[in-house]
C-alpha positions in Angstrom: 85.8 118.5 90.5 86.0 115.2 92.3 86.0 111.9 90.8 84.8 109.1 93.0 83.9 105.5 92.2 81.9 103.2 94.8 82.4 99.8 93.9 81.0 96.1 95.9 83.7 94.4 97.1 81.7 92.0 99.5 79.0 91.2 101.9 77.9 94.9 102.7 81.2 96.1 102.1 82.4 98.8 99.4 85.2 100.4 98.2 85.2 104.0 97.6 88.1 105.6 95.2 88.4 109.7 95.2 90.4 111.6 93.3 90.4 115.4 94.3 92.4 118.5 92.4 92.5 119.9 96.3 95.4 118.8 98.6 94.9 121.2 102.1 94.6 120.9 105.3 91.3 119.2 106.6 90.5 117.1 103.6 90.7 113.6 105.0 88.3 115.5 108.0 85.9 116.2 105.0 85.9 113.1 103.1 85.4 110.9 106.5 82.8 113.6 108.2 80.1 113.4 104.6 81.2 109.2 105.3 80.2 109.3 109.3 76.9 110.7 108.3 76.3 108.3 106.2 76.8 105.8 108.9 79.8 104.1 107.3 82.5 103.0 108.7 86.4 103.3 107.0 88.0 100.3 108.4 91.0 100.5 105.3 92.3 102.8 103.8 95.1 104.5 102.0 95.4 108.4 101.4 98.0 109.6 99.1 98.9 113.0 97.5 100.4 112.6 94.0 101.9 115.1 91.1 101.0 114.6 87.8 102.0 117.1 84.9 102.7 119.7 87.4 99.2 119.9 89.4 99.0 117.8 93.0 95.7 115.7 93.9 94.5 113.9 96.7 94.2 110.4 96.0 92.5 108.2 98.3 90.9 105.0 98.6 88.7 103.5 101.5 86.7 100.3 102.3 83.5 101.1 104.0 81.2 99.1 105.8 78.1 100.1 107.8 77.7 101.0 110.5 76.2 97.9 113.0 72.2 98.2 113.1 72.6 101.1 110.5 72.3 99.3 107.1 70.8 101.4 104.5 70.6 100.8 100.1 73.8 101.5 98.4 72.1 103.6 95.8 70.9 105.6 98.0 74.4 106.0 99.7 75.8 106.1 96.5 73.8 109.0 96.1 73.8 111.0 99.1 77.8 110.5 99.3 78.2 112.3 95.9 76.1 115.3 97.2 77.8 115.3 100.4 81.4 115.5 99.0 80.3 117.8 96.3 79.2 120.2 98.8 82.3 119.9 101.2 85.1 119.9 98.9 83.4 123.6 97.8 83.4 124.9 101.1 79.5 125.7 101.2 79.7 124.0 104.1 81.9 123.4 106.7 82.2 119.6 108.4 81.5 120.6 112.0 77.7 122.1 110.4 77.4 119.1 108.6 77.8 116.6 111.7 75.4 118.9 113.3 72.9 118.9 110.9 72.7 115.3 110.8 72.7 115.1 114.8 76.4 113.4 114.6 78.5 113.6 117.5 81.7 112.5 117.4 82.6 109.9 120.3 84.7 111.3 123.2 88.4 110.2 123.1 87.8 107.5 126.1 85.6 105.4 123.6 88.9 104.7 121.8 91.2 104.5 124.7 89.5 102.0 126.9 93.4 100.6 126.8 96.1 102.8 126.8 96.9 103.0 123.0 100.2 102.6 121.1 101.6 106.4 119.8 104.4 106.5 118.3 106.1 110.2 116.4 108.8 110.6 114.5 110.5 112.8 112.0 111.3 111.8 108.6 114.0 113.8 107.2 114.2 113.0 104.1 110.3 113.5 103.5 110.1 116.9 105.7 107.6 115.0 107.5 106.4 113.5 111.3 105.5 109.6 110.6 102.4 109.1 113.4 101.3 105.7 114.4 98.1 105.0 116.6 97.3 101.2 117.3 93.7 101.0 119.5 90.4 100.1 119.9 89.4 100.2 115.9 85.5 101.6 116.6 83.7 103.0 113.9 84.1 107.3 114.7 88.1 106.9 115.3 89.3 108.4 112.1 87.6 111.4 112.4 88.3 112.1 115.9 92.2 111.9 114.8 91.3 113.6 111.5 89.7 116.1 113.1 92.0 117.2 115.6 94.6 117.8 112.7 92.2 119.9 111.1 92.1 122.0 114.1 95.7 122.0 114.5 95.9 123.5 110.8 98.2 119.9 110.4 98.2 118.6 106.5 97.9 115.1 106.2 100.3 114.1 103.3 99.7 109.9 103.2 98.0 107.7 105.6 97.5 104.2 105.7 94.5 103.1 107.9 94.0 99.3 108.6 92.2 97.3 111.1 93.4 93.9 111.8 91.8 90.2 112.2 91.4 90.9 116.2 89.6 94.6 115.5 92.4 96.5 116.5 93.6 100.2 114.2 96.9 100.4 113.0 97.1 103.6 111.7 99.6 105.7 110.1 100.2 109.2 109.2 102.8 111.6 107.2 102.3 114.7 109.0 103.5 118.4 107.9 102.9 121.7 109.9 103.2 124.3 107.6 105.3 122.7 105.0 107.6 121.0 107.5 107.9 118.3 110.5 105.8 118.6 113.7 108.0 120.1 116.4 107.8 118.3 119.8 105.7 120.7 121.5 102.8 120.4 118.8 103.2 116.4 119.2 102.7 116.5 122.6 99.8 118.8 122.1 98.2 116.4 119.6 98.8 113.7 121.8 97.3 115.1 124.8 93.9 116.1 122.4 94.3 112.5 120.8 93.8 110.9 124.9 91.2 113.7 125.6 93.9 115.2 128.1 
């Protein structure tokens, strides 16, 4: 079951707080794929994975914003947002049907890139993890190009912190795990490559 609150934090902006009993691979690819269709926008965000009594959880919250000439009610998103998540996190439908279904295309890499971008990887021992940083063009479709090509990758996203600062710029950052342990330096290079649309 998911348990998500959408609260007004400003001038057409929102935060959204989910809490998930699912921690896999693909689920930040979920949450921000039922989001892009909604034209919204995650320009913040954190995404943890916690333990309580045992179980694990995603726990994730974003500020959203719409999309530029896309402003809709946020009842209606509200609603629609609930469905949308409800039906992902239950696999009845997979994200790439769901962009499609809503004529969504995700931007090619260059759209991001129109400066060579800051990419930084490396391992973090004590957390069995590879810390990624991406610092870019912040434009609304960037997290779920990145989130996406982890997906495909079969790469679990363990924490991320997603910001974009005063100047519009993303300074993102991801704990990374293949498999239960750090990204070797072949599969970085790999995501790298996909990440600049190489």
């Amino acid at each position: 079951m998911i348990n998500f609150s959408w609260t007004p934090v400003g001038p057409e902006q929102t935060l959204l707080e989910i809490r998930t009993p699912m921690v896999r691979v693909g689920t930040l690819y979920r949450l921000a794929a039922a989001i892009y269709c909604l034209d919204l926008d995650i320009y913040s965000g954190d995404v943890d994975t916690i333990t309580e009594d045992g179980e694990t959880y995603s726990q994730d919250r974003f500020f959203l914003r719409p999309v530029e000439g896309k402003e809709r009610d946020s009842t209606e998103i509200y609603h629609s947002l609930g469905v949308l998540m409800e039906t992902l996190m239950s696999d009845r439908i997979d994200p790439e049907k769901l962009l499609q279904q809503h004529n969504r295309s995700i931007p090619d890499p260059s759209y991001f890139m129109d400066e060579a971008p800051d990419l930084v990887f490396d391992t973090d021992s004590d957390r069995n993890e590879t810390r990624f940083y991406i610092e870019t063009s912040g434009r609304t479709g960037l997290l779920i190009h990145l989130s996406r090509l982890f997906y495909l990758s079969d790469i679990n996203i363990v924490t991320a912190t997603i910001r974009t600062n005063n100047a519009g710029r993303a300074q993102d950052q991801f704990h990374l795990q293949y498999r239960g342990k750090p990204l070797d330096e072949d599969l970085c290079r790999k995501i790298e490559n996909r990440i600049l649309g190489r």
